[in-house]
N, C-alpha and C positions, 0 to 999 in steps of 0.2 A: 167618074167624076169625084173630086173635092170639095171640101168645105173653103170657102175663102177665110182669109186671117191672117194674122201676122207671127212673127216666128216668138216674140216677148213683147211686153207692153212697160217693161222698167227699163235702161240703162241709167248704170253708176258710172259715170266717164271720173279716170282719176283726174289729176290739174294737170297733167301735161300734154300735149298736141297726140291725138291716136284715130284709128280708124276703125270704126267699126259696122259688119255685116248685119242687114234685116234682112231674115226672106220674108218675101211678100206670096203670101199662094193666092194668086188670083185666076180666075175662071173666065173672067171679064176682065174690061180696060180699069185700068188702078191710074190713081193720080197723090201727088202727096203734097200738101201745103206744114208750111210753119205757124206756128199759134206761138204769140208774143203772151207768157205768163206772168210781166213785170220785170223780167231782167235780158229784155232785147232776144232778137235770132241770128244776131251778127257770129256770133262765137260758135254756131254748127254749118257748115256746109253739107248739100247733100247731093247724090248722082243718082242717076235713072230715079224719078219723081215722076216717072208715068211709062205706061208701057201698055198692053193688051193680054198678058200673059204672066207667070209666075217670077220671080226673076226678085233679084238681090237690091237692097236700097244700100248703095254705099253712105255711111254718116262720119263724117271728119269733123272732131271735136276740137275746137283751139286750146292752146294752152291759158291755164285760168291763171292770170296776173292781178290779183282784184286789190285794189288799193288797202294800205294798210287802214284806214279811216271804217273800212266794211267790217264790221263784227259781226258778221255770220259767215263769211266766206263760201257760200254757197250759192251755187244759181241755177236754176232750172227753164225750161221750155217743153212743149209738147208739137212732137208731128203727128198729123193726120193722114191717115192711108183712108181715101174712098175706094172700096172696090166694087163698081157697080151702084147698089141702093147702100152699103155699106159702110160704115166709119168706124176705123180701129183707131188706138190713140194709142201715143207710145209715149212714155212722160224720160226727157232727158235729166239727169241731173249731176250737176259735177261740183266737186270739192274741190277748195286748196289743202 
């Protein structure tokens, strides 16, 4: 047996369009939702968002276009891995 958990709980996505790998070690069934932190969850897509076993959360970051009128150039979102009674949080955040 394992501990359930997630592989990191930061990513820095740079501003251009990329993919990036979570492992999820789960023991039990995992499910993953999006949490909207003020700046929308349009700009990540995600795959395998549930499963019953260990296995990879594919995360596809869009490319960051943010108008020039935004003087912080910055945006962030959080996903949630339930594993079981479990909730890991992985905070996204991406520059231009």
């Amino acid at each position: 047996p394992f501990d359930n958990g997630i592989q990191y709980t930061e990513l820095f996505a740079t501003s251009g369009a990329q993919d990036y790998d979570l492992k999820i070690l789960a023991n039990s069934s995992y499910q993953v939702t999006k949490v909207d932190t003020g700046d929308g969850v349009g700009w990540v897509d995600l795959e395998n968002t549930f499963g019953n076993t260990s296995a990879y959360l594919l995360i596809k970051v869009s490319q960051y276009t943010a108008a020039i009128t935004n003087p912080v150039l910055v945006r962030s979102m959080e996903v949630l891995v339930t594993i079981g009674i479990d909730t890991y949080t992985l905070t996204i955040t991406q520059t231009q």
